[in-house]
C-alpha positions in Angstrom: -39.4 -24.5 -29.9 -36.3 -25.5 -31.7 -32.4 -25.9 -29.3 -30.6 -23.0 -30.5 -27.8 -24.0 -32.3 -24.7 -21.8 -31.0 -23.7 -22.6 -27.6 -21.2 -19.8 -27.5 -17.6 -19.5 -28.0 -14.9 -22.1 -26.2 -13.9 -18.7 -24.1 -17.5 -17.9 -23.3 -18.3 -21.0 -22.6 -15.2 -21.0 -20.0 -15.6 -17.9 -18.7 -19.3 -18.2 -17.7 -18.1 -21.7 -16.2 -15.5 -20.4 -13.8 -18.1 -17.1 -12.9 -20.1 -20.2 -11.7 -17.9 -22.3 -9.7 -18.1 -22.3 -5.9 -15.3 -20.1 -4.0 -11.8 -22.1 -3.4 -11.1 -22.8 0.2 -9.0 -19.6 1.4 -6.2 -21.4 1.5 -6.1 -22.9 -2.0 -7.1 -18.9 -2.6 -4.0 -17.7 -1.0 -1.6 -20.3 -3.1 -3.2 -19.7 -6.1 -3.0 -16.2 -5.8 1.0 -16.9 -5.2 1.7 -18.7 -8.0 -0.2 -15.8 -10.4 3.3 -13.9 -9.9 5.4 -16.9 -10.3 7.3 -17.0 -13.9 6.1 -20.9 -13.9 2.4 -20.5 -12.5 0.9 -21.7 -15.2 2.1 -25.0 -14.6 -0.7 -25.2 -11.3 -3.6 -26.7 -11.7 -6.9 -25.2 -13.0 -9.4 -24.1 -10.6 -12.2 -26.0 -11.6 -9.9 -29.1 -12.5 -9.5 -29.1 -8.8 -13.1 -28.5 -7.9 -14.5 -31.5 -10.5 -11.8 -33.8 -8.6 -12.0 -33.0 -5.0 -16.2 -33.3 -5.6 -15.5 -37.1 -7.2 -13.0 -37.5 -3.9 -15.6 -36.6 -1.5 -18.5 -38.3 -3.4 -16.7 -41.6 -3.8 -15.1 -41.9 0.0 -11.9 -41.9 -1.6 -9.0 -41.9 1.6 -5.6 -43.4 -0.3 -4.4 -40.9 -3.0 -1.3 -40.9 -5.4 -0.1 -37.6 -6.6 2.3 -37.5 -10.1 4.1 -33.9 -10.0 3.2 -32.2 -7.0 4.9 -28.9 -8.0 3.7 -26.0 -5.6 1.4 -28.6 -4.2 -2.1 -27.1 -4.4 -3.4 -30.2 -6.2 -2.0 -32.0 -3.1 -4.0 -29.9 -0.9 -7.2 -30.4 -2.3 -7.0 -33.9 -2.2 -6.0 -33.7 2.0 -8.6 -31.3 2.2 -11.3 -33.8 0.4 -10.5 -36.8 2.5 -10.8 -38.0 6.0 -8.4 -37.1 8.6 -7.1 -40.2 8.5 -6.2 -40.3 4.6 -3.2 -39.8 3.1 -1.8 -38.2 -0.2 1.7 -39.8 -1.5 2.4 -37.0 -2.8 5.4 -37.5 -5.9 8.4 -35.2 -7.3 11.7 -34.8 -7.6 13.0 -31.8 -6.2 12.3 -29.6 -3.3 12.6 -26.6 -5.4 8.5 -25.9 -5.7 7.0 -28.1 -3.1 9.0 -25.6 -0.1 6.6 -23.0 -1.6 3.4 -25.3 -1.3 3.9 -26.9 2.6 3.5 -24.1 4.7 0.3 -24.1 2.9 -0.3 -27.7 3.6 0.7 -26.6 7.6 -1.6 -23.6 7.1 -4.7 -25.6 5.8 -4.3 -28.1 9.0 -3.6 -31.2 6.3 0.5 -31.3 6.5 0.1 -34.6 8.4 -2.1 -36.2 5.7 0.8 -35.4 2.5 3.2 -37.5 2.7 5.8 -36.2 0.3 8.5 -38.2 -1.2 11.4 -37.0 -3.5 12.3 -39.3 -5.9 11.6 -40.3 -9.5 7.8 -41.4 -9.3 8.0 -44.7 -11.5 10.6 -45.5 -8.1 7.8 -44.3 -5.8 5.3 -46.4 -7.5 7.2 -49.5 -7.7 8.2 -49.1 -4.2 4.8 -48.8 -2.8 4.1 -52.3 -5.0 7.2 -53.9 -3.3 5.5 -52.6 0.2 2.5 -54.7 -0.4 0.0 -51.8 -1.4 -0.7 -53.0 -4.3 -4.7 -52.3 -4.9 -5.0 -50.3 -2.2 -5.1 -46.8 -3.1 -8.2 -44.6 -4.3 -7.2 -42.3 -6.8 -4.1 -41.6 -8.4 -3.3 -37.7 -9.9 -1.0 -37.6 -12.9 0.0 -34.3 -13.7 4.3 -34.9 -14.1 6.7 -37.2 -15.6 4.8 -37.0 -19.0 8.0 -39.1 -20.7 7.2 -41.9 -18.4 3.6 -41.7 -18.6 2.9 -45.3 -20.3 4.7 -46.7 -17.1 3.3 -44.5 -14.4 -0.5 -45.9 -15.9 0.9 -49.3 -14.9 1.9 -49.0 -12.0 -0.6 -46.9 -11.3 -3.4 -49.8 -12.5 -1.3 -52.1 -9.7 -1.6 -50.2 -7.0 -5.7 -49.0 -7.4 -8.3 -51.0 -5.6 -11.4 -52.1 -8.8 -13.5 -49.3 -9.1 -10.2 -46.8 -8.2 -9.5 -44.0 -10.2 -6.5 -42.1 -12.1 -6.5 -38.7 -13.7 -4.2 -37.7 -16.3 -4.0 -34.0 -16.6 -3.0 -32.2 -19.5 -4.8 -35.0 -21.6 -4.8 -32.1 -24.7 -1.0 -31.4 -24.5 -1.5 -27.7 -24.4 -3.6 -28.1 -27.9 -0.9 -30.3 -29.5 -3.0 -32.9 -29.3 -6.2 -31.5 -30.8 -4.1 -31.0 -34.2 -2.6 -33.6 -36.6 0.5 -35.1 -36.1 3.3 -33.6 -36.7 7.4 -34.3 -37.1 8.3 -31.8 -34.8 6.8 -32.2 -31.7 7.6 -32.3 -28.3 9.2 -35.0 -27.4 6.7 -35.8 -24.5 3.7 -34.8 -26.8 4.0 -38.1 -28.6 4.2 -40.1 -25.7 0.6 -39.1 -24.1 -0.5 -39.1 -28.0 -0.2 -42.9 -27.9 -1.8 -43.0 -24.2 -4.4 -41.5 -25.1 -5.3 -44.2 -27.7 -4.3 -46.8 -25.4 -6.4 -45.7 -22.5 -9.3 -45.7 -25.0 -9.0 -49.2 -26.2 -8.2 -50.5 -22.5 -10.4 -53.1 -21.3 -9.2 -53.0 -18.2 -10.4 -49.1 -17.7 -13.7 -47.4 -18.1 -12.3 -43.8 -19.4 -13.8 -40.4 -19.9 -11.6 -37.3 -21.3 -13.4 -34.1 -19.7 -13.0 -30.5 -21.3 -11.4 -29.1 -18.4 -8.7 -27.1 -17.9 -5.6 -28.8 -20.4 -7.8 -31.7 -20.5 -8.5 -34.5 -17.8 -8.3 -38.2 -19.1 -10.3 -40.2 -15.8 -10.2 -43.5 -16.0 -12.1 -46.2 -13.3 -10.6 -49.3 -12.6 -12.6 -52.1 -14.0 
């Protein structure tokens, strides 16, 4: 008997996805259920974004993790929630503004003392950590901020991972700018993960997967 041919719709195909998906710990719950009021919540991860990358945490032993725009910080907490107690989260950004909102979640959760947030511009961060002597040393680094500096912040990002380490870029489709051609009057950012994107691709140094999740997720290991 022949495959059928039509796998759905994008939106079905979503929807039956996330009907699917195991339930969020209560606390990621409770934030996320926060932010669906806030005029900027849909900035926050996606669900199952979170739930692919806490899984790969968890399978791979990961306990050093980098975090690129921590906003409201529920990214941050599912990686302290997906490593040992004795991990640790750098978590990145530059103001206070959204991350107040996230810690007492952190505190709630029982993983404050695993996040270590610090506010500052994150190509600072990174180089800093590199001046510290961390350099390949760190698990997985999350990229979900600072798009203008992305091409640095992969890097960096590339000194500081141990081989086999692993970075996520998130928003990998530019909110769809990126699925279309070219065009003169882009975002300024949009071009900047455009050319990324092709870089990551050719990179020797990286084996690199882009997953249809959420915005789109650009993983690469560590060769």
């Amino acid at each position: 008997m022949a495959c059928p041919k039509d796998y759905g719709t994008d939106e079905e195909r979503r929807a039956y996805i996330n009907s699917h998906m195991s339930e969020l710990h209560p606390v990621m719950k409770k934030l996320r259920e926060l932010m669906e009021t806030h005029p900027r919540g849909f900035l926050i991860s996606s669900p199952n974004t979170a739930m692919i990358l806490s899984n790969v945490l968890q399978l791979a032993g990961v306990k050093k993790c980098i975090e690129v725009g921590v906003f409201t910080g529920y990214s941050s907490l599912a990686w302290a929630l997906s490593i040992p107690e004795d991990g640790k989260v750098v978590a990145c950004d530059i103001s206070t503004e959204f991350t107040d909102i996230g810690k007492p979640f952190w505190k709630e959760a029982g993983v404050d003392h695993k996040i270590d947030l610090r506010i500052a511009p994150a190509v600072d961060t990174l180089q800093s950590l590199i001046d510290a002597g961390e350099s390949g040393t760190f698990d997985f680094i999350y990229v979900d901020g600072d798009k203008l500096n992305a091409d640095v912040i992969y890097e960096l990002s590339l000194k500081l991972l141990r081989t086999n380490g692993i970075i996520a870029f998130d928003n990998s489709f530019m909110h769809g700018y990126l699925l279309k051609p070219e065009e003169e009057d882009e975002r300024q950012d949009v071009p900047v993960i455009r050319k990324l994107n092709v870089k990551i691709q050719q990179d020797p140094r990286v084996t690199a997967v882009m997953l249809d999740v959420g915005d789109g997720v650009y993983m690469c290991r560590k060769n």
